[in-house]
Backbone as CSV, one residue per row, in Angstrom:
resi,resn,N_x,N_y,N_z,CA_x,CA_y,CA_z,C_x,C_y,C_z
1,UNK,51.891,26.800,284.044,52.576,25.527,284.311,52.215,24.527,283.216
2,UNK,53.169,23.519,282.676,52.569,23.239,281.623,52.416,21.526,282.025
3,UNK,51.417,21.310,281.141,50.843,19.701,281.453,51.742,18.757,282.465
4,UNK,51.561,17.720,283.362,51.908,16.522,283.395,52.486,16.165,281.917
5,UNK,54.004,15.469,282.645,54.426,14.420,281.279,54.452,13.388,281.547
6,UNK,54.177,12.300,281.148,54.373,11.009,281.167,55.911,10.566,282.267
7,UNK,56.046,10.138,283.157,57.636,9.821,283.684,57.943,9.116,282.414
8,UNK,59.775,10.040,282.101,60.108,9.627,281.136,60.867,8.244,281.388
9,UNK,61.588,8.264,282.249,62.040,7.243,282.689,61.624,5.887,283.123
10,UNK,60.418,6.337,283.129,59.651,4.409,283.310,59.426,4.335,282.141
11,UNK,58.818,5.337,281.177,58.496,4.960,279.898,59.869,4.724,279.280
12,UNK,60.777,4.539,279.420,62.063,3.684,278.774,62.129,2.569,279.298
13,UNK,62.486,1.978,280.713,62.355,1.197,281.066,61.525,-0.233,280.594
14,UNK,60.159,0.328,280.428,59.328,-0.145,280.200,59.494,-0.450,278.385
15,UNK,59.860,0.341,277.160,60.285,0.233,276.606,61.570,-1.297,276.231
16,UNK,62.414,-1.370,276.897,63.651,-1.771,277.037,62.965,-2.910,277.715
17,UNK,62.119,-3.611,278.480,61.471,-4.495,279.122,60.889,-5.599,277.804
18,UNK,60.104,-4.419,276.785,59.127,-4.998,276.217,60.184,-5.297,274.596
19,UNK,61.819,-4.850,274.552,62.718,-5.571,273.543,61.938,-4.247,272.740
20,UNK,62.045,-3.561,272.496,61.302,-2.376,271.951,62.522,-1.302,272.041
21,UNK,62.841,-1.022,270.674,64.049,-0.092,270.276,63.631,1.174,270.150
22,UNK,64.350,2.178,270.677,63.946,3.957,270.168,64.670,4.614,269.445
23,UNK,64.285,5.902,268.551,65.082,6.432,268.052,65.104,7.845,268.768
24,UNK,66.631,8.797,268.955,66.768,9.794,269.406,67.003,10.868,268.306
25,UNK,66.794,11.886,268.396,67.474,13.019,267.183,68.016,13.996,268.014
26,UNK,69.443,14.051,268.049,70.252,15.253,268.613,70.219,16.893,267.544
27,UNK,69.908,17.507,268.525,69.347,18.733,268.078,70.303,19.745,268.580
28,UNK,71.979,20.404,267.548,72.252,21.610,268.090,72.026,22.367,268.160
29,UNK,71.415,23.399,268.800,71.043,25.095,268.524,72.145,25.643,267.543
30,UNK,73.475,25.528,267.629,74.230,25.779,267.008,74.614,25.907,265.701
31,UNK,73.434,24.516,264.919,73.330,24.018,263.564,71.970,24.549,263.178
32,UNK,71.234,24.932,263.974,70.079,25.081,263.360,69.299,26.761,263.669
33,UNK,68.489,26.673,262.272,67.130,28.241,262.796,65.932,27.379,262.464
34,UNK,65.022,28.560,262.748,63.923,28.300,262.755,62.915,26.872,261.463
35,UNK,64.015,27.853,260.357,63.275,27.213,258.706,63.998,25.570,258.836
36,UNK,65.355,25.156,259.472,65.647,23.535,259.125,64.973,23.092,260.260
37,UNK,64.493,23.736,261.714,64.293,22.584,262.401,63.283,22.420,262.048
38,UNK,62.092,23.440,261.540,60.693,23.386,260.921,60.538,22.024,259.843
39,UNK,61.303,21.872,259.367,61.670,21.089,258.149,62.190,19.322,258.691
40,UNK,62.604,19.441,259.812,62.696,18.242,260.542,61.510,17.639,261.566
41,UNK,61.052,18.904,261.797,59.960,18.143,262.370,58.316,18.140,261.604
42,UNK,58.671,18.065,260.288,57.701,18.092,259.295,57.855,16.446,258.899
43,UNK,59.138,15.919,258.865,60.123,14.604,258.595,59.241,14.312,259.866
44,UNK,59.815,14.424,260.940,59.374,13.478,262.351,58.375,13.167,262.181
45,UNK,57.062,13.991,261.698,55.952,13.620,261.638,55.362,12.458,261.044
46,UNK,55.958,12.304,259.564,56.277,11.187,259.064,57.195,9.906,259.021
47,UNK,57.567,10.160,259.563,59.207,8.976,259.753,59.457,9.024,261.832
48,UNK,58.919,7.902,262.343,59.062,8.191,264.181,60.172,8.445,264.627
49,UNK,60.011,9.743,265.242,61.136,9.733,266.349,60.497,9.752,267.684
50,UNK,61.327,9.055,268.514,60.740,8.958,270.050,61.293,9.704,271.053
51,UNK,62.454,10.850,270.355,63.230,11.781,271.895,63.696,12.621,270.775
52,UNK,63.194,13.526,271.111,64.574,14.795,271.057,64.884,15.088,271.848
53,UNK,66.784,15.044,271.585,67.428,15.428,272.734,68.149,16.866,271.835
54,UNK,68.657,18.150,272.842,68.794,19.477,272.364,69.969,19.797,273.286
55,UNK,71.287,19.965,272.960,72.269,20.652,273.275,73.823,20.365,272.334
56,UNK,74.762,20.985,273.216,75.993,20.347,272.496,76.882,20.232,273.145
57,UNK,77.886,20.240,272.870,79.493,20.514,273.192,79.939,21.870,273.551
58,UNK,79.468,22.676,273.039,79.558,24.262,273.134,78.483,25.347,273.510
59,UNK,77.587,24.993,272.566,76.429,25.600,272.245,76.741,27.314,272.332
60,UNK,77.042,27.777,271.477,77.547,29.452,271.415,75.927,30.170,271.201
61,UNK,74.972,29.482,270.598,74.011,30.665,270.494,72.926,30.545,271.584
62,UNK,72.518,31.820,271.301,70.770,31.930,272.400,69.543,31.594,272.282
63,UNK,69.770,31.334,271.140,68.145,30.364,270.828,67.895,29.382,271.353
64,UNK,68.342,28.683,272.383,67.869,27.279,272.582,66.679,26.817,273.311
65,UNK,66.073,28.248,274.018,65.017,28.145,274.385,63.840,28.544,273.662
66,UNK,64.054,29.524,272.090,62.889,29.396,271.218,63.273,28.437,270.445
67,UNK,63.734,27.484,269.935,63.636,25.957,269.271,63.148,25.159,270.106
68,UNK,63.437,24.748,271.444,62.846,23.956,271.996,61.091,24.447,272.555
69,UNK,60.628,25.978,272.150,59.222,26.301,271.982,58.572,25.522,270.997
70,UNK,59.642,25.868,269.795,59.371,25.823,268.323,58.899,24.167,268.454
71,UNK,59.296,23.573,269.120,59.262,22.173,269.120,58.269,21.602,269.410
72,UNK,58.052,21.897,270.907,56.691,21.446,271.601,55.730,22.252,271.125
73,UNK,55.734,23.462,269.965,54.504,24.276,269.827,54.293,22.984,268.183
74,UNK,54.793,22.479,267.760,54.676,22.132,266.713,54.910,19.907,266.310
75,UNK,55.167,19.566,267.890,55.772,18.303,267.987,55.208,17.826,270.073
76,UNK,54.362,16.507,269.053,54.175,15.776,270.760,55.502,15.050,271.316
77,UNK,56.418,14.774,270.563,57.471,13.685,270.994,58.375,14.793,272.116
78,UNK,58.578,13.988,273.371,59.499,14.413,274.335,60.969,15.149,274.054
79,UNK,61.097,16.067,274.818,62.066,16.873,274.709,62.914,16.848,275.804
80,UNK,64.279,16.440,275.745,65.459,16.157,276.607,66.831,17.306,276.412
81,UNK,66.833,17.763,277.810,67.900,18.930,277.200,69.726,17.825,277.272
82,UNK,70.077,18.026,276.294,71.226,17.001,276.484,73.043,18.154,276.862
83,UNK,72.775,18.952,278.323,73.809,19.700,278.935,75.126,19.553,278.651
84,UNK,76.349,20.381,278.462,77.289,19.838,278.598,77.822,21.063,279.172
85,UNK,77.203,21.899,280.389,77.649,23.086,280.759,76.507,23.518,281.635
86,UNK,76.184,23.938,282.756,75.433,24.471,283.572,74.446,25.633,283.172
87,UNK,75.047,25.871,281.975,74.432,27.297,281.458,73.228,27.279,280.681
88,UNK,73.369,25.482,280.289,72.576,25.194,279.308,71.579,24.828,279.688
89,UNK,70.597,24.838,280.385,69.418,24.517,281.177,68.510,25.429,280.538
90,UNK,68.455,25.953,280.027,66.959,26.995,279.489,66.162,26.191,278.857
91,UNK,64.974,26.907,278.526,63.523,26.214,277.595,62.951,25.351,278.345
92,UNK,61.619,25.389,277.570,60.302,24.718,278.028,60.977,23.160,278.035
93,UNK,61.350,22.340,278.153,61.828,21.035,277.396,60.954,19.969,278.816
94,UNK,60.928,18.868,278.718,60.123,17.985,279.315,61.373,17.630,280.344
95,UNK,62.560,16.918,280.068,63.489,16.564,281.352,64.813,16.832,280.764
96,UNK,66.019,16.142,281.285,66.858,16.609,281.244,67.885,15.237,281.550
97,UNK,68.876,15.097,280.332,69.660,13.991,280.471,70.817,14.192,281.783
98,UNK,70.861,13.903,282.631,71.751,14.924,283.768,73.419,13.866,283.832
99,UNK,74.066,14.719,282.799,75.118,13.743,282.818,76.153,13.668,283.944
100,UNK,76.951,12.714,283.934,78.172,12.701,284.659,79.622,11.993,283.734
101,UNK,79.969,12.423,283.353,81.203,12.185,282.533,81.895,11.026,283.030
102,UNK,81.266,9.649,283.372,81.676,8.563,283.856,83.487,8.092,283.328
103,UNK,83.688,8.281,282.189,84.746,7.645,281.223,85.892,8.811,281.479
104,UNK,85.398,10.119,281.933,86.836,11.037,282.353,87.156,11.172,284.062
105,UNK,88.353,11.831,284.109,88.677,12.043,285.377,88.689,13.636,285.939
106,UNK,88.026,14.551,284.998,87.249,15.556,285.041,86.505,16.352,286.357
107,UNK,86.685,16.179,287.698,85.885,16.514,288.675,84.910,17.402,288.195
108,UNK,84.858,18.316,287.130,83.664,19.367,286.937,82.959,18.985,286.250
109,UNK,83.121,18.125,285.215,81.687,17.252,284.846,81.580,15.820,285.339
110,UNK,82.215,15.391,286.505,81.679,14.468,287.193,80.163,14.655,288.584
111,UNK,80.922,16.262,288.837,80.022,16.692,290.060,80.053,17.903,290.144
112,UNK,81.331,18.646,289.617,81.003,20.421,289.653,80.311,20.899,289.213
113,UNK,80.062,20.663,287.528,78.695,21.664,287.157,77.372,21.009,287.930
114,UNK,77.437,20.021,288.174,75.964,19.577,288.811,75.573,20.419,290.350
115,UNK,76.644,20.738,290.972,76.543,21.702,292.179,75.940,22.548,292.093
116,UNK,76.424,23.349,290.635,76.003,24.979,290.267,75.098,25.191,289.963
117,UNK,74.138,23.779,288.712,72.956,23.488,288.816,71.941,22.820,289.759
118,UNK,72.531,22.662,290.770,71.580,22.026,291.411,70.401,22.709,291.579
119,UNK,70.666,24.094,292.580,69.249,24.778,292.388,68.590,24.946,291.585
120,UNK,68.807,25.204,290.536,67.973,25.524,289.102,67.288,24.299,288.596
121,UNK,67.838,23.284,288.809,67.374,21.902,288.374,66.069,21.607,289.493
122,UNK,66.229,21.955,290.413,65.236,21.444,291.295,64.395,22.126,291.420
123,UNK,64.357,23.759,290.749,63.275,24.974,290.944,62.349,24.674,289.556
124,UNK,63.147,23.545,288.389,62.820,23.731,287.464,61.731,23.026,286.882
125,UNK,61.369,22.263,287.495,60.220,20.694,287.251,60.508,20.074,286.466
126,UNK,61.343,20.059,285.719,62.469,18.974,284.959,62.432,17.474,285.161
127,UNK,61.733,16.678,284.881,62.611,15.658,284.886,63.706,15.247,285.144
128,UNK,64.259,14.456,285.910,65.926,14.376,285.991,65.997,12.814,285.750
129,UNK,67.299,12.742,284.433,67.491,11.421,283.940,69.005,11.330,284.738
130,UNK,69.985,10.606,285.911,70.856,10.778,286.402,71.657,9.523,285.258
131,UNK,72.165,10.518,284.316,73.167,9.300,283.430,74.774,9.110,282.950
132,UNK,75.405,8.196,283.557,76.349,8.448,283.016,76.990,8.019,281.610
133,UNK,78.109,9.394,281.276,77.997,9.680,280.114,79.909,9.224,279.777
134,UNK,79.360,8.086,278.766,80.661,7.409,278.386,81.103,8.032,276.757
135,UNK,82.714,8.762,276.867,83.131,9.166,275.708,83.933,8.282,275.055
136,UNK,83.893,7.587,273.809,84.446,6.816,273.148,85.394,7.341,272.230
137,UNK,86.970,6.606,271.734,87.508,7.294,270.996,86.829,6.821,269.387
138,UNK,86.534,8.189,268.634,86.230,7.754,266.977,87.046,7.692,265.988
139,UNK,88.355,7.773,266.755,88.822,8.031,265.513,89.680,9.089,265.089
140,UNK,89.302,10.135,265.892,89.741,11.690,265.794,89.210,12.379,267.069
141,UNK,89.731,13.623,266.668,89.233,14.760,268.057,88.212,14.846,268.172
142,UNK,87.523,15.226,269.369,86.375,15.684,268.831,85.708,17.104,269.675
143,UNK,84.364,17.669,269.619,84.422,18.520,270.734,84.612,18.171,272.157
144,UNK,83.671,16.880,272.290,83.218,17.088,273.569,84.247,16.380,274.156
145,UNK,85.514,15.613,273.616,87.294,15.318,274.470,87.589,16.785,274.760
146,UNK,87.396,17.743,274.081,88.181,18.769,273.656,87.751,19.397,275.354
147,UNK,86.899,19.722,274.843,85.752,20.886,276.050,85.965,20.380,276.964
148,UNK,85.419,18.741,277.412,85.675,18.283,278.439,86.931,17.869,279.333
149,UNK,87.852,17.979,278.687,89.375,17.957,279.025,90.048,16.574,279.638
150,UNK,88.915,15.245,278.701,89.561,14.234,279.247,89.702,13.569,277.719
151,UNK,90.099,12.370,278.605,90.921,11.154,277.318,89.533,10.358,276.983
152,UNK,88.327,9.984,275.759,87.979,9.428,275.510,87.963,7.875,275.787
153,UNK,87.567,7.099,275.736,88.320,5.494,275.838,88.576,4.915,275.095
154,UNK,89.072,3.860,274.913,89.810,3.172,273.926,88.999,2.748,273.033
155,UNK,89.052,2.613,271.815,87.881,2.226,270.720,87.935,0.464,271.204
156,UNK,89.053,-0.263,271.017,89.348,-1.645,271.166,89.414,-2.117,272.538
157,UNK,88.265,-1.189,273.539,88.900,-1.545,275.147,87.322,-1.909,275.399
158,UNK,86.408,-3.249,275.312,85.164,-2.822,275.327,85.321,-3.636,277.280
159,UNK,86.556,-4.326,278.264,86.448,-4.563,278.933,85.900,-3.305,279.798
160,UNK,87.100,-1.975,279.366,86.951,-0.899,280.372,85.582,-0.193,280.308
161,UNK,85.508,-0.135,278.914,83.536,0.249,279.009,82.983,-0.691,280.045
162,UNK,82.715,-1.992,279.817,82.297,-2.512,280.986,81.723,-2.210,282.081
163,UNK,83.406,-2.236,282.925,83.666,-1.988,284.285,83.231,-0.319,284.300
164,UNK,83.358,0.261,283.730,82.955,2.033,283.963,81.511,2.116,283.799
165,UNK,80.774,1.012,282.806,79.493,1.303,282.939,78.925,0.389,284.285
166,UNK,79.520,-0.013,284.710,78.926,-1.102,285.726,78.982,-0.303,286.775
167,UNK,80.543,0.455,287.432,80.350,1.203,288.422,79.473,2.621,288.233
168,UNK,79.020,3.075,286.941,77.849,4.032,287.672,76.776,3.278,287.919
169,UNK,76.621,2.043,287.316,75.353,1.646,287.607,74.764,1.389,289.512
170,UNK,76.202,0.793,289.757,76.514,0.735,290.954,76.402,1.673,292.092
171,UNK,76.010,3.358,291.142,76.876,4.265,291.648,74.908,4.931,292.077
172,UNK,74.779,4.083,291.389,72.927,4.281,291.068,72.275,5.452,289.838
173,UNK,73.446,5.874,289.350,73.317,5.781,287.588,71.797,5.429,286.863
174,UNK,70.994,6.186,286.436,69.941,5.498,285.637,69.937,4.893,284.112
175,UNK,70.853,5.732,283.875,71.355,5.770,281.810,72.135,5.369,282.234
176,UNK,72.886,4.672,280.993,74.317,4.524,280.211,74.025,4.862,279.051
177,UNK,75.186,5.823,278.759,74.988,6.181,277.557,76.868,6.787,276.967
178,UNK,76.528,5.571,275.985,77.926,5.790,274.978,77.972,6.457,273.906
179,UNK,78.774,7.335,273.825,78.976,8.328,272.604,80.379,8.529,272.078
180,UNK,80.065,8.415,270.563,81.292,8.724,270.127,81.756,10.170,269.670
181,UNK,80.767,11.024,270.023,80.888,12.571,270.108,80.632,12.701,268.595
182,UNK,80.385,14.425,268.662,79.482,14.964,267.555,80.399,14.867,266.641
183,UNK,80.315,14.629,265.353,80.801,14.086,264.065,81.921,12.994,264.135
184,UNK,81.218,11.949,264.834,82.610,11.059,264.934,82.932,10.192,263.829
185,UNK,84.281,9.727,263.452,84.823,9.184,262.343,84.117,7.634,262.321
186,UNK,84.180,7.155,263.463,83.307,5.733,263.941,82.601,5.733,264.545
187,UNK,81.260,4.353,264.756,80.602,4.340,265.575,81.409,3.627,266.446
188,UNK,80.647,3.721,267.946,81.404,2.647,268.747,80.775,1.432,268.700
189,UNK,81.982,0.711,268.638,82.136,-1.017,268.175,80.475,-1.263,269.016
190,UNK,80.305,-2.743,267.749,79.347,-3.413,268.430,80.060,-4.410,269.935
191,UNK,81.046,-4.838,269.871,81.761,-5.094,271.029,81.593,-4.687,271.834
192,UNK,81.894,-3.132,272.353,81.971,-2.445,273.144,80.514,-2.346,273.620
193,UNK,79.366,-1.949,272.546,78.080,-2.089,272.868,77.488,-3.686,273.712
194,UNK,77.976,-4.423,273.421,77.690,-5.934,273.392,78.224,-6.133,275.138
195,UNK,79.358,-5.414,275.284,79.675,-6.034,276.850,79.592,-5.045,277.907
196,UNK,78.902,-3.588,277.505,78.154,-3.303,278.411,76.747,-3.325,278.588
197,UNK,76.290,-4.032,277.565,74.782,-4.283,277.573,74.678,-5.305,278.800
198,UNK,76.059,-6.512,278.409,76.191,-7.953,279.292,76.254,-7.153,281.026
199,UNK,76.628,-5.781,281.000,77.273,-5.737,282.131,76.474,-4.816,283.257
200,UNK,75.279,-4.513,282.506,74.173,-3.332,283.340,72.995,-3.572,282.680
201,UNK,72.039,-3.238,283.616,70.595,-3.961,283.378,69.992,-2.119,283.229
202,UNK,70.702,-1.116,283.020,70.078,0.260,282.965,69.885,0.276,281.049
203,UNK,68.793,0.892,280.889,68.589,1.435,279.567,70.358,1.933,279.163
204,UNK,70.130,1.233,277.984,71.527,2.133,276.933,71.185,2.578,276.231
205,UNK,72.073,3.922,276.022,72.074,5.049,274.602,73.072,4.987,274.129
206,UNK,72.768,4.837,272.618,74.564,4.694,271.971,74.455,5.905,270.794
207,UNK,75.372,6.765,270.843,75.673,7.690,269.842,76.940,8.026,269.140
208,UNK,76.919,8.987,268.088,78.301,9.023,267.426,78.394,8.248,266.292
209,UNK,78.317,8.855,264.982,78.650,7.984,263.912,77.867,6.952,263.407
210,UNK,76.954,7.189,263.429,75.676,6.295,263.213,74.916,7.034,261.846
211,UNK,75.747,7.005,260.840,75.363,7.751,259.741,74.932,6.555,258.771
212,UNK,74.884,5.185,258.990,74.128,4.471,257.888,72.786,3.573,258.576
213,UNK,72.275,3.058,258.039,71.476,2.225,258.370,71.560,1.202,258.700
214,UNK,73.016,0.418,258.273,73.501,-0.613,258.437,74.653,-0.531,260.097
215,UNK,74.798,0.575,259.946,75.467,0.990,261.557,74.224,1.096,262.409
216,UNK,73.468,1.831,262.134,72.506,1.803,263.311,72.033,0.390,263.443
217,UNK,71.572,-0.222,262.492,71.199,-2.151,262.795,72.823,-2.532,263.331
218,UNK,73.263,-2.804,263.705,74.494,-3.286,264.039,74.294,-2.523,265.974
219,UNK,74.374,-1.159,265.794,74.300,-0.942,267.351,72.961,-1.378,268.036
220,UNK,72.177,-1.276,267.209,70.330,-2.331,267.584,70.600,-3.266,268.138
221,UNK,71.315,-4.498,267.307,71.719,-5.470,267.504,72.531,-6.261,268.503
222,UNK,73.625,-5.120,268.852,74.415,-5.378,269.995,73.752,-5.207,270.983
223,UNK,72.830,-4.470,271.551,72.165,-4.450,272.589,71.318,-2.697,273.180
224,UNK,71.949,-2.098,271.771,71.891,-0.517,272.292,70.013,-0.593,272.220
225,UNK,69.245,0.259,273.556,68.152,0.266,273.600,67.550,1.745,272.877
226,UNK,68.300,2.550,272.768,68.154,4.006,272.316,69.390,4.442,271.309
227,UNK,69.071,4.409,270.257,70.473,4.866,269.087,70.196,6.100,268.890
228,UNK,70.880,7.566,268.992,71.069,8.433,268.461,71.611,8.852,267.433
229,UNK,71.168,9.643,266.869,71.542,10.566,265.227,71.841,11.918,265.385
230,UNK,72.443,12.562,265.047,72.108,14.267,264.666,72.836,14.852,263.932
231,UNK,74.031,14.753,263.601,75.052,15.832,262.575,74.771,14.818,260.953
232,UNK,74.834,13.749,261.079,74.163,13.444,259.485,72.860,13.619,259.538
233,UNK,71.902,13.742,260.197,70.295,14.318,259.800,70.415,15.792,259.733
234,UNK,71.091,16.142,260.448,71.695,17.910,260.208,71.965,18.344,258.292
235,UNK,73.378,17.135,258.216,73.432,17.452,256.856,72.632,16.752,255.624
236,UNK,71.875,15.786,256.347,70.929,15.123,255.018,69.902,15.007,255.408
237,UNK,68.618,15.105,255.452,67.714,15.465,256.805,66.864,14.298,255.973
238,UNK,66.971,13.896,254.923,66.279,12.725,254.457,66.765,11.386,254.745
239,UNK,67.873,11.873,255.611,68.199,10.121,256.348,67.294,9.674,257.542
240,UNK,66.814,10.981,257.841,65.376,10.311,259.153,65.121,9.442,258.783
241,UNK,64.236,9.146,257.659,63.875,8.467,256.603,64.146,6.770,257.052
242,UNK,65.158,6.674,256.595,66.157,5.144,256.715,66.417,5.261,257.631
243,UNK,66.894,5.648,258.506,67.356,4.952,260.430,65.919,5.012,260.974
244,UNK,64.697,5.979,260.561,63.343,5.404,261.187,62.912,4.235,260.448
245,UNK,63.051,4.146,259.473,62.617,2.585,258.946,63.397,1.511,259.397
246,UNK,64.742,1.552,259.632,65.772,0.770,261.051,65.285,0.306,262.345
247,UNK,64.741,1.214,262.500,64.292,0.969,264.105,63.241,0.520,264.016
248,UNK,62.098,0.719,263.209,60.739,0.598,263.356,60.772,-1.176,262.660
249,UNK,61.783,-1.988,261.462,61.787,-2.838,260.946,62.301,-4.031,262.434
250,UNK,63.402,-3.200,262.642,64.010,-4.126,264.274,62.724,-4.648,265.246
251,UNK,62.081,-3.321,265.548,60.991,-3.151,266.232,59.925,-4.893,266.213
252,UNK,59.345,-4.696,264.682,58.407,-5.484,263.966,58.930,-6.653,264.328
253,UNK,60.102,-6.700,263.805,60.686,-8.525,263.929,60.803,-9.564,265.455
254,UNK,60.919,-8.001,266.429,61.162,-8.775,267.518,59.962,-8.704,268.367
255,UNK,58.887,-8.114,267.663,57.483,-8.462,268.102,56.782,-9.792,267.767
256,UNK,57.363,-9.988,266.605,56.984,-11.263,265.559,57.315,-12.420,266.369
257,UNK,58.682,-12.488,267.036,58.988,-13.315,267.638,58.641,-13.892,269.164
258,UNK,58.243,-12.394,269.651,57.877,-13.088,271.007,56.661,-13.496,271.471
């Protein structure tokens, strides 16, 4: 049985209390072996990351439970399996982002795959993060419109983000978390970030398209408490680099101040 973890979920909270920004690194099995993730978490070591999160849209291969070994045999930072399929539950990993596809009209990733997992989730000592999971349009297709078989939301609609993040919150929702899906053309607007920050007092995650430094300060800024990365650290793995010096500079300033 392996160690006590810290509850991940107060430790965000608590985070997000104290104006204290995190960084996430999305991790596909799909994109990666053994030698790049070795190579990223050689980077992590030097440059902070505060979550890995590990899944995808698809996820076609079987490794996902020796990378997420590879991880914790070689990395203290928390490990979040980020599901988009019932199947995907394997590996040692610390908890588990447990989505609900808030932004589609989808019944099977609102509550069906969560049925199928239920047992497994509860046999599993998992952590459970209950979050709902808002798809933004970027711009273009992407997988997880594709897979998931709904309509993204409007890039210019930051009312309906809102109201959709408000009723899971309502719904007793722990996350919000906005994504503009894996390789998206845009991030989602600081707008959109800005009036569901106004509109739920739950930790936010904002992902999708967050390939500069100047985008990630911009979603900081709007209110996002957790910014995610992964298909540009995939293809440039020296951008850890600059979005950890992003977060960690945000960090400093708003310590300075209070």
């Amino acid at each position: 049985m392996r160690p006590p973890t810290p509850l991940l979920y107060d430790a965000l909270r608590t985070r997000q209390q104290q104006g204290r920004k995190a960084l996430a690194v999305l991790l596909d099995p799909d994109n990666l072996n053994e030698n790049s993730l070795l190579h990223l978490l050689r980077l992590s070591q030097a440059h902070a990351v505060d979550y890995f999160f590990v899944g995808g849209s698809l996820v076609q291969s079987t490794h996902q439970a020796a990378l997420i070994a590879l991880i914790k045999e070689h990395s203290t930072v928390p490990v979040l399996l980020f599901p988009s399929h019932s199947l995907h539950l394997d590996g040692p990993a610390d908890g588990v982002l447990l989505l609900s596809l808030i932004s589609g009209r989808n019944p099977d990733f609102l509550i069906g795959q969560h049925v199928v997992a239920a047992p497994r989730l509860q046999a599993s000592g998992l952590q459970l993060l209950p979050t709902g999971y808002m798809l933004v349009d970027s711009g273009r297709p992407t997988t997880a419109s594709y897979m998931s078989g709904t309509l993204p939301l409007p890039h210019n609609k930051p009312g309906i983000a809102a109201c959709t993040a408000l009723a899971g919150e309502q719904l007793g929702l722990k996350l919000i978390y906005l994504d503009g899906g894996s390789g998206a053309q845009n991030p989602v607007s600081a707008a959109m970030i800005r009036a569901v920050r106004e509109a739920v007092a739950t930790p936010l995650i904002v992902g999708g398209g967050l390939n500069t430094g100047e985008k990630v300060y911009a979603a900081l800024a709007a209110g996002a408490d957790v910014v995610v990365v992964g298909n540009h650290i995939e293809a440039e793995p020296a951008f850890l680099a600059e979005v950890a010096g992003v977060v960690a500079s945000f960090n400093a300033v708003t310590a300075a101040m209070a």
